[in-house]
N, C-alpha and C positions, 0 to 999 in steps of 0.2 A: 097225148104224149105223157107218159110216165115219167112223173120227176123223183118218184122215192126211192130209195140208195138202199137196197134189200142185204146188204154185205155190209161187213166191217171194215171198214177205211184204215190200213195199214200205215204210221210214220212210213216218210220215204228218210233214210240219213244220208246227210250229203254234209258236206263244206259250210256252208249257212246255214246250216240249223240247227234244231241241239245235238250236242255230243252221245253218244252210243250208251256211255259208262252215267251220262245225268238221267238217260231215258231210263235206263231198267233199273237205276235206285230210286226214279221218282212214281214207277210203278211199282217197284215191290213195294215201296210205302206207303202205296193207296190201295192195294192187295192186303196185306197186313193191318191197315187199318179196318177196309170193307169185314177181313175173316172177324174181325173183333167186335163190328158191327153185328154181324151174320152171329154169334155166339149170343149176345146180347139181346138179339130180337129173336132169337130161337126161345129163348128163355123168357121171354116177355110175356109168351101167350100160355095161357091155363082156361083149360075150359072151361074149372069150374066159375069165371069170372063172367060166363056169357051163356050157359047152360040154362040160366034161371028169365032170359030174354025168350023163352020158346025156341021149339025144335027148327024153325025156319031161320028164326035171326041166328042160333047157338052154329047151326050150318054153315051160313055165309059169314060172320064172322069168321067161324076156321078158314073158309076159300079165302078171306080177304087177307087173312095173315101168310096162308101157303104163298098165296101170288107175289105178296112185300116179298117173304123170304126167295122168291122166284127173280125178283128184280135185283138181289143184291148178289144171289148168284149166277145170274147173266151178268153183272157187271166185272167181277169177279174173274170169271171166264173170259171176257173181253180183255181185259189189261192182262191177264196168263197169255194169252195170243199174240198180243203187241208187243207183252214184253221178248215171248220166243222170237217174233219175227224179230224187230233188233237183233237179237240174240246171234241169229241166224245169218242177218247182213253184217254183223262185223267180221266174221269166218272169212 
């Protein structure tokens, strides 16, 4: 049996839960924060700080940075999706 969950798990809004208008200001301000994040770690890496490790580590060091920067925009992505679906069930 397959128990891993391959899809993003949409809020359902209902009556008991949180309101429409808390979800997508508490997502765009974890949106807003991640972009500032994402600006900051873009900025973090410089070759010449890993260049002087050999041509093998100067390599994976870059993949190791692309892949961070790869995590924080799937996260990124994630909350733009959640925040549309809400979006789209208060209509």
């Amino acid at each position: 049996m397959n128990t891993s969950i391959p899809v993003l798990i949409l809020p359902t809004v209902h009556l008991g839960g949180t309101g429409p208008a808390t979800l997508i200001a508490d997502y765009s301000a974890a949106i807003v924060a991640l972009q500032d994040a994402m600006r900051a770690l873009e900025d973090s890496y410089h070759d010449r700080d890993f260049y002087i490790k050999g041509e093998t580590l100067h390599r994976h060091a870059r993949q190791q940075h692309i892949d961070r920067c790869g995590v924080v925009r799937s996260l990124i992505r994630d909350l733009k999706i959640m925040q549309n679906h809400v979006g789209e069930t208060r209509r």
